[in-house]
C-alpha positions in Angstrom: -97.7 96.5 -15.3 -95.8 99.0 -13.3 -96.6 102.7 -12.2 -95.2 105.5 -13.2 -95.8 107.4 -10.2 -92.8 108.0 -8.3 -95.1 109.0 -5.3 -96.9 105.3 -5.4 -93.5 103.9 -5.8 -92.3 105.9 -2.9 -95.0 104.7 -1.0 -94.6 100.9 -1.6 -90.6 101.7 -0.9 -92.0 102.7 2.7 -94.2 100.0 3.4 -91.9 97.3 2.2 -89.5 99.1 4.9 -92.0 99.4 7.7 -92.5 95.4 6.8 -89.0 94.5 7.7 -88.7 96.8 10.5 -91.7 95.0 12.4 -90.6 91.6 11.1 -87.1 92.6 13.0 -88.4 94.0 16.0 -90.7 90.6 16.1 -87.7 88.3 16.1 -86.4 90.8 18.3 -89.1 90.4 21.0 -89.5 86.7 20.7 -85.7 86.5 21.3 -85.7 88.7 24.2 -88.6 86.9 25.6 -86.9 83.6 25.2 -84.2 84.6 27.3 -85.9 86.0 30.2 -87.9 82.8 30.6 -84.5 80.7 30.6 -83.3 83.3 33.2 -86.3 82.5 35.3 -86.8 79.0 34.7 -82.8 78.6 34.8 -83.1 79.9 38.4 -85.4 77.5 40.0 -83.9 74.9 41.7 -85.4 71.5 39.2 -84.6 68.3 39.5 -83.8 65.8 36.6 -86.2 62.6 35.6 -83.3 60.7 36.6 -82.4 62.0 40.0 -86.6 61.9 40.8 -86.9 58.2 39.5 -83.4 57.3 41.9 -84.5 59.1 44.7 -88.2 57.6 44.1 -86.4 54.0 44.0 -84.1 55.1 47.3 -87.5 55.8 49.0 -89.7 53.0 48.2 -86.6 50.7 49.3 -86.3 52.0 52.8 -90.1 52.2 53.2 -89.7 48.4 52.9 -86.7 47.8 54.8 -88.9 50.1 57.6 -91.6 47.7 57.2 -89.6 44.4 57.7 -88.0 45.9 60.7 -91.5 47.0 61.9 -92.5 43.7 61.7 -89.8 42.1 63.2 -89.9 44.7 65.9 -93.6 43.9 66.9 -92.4 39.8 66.8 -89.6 40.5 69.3 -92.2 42.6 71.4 -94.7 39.8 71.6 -92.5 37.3 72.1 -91.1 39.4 75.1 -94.4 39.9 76.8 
């Protein structure tokens, strides 16, 4: 059943447009908001899984190299005393 009254009708005309307007200025927001945190997130300085894992692999590497040569260090040492 529909009203006759042009003032109800009027009325729903201005809430259905209020509806969209904050539904627009919601995407809106969320949109702008999306961009400023890939602005500040795209400005720090972040490295990738795989350049941590290399570097990680580079690392743990010469740690043991360091450690054979420590070894072979102290040898040479004792043997020299």
């Amino acid at each position: 059943m529909q009203s006759q009254n042009p003032m109800i009708a009027d009325f729903v005309k201005l809430m259905n447009g209020a509806a969209g307007t904050f539904a627009g200025m919601t995407r809106e927001a969320q949109q702008s908001a999306r961009e400023r945190i890939k602005e500040t997130v795209g400005g720090l300085d972040f490295v990738s899984r795989e350049e941590f894992d290399a570097v990680k692999a580079m690392a743990a590497k010469a740690r043991e190299e360091n450690e054979v040569l420590a070894a072979r260090l102290d040898a040479l040492e004792a043997k020299a005393k």
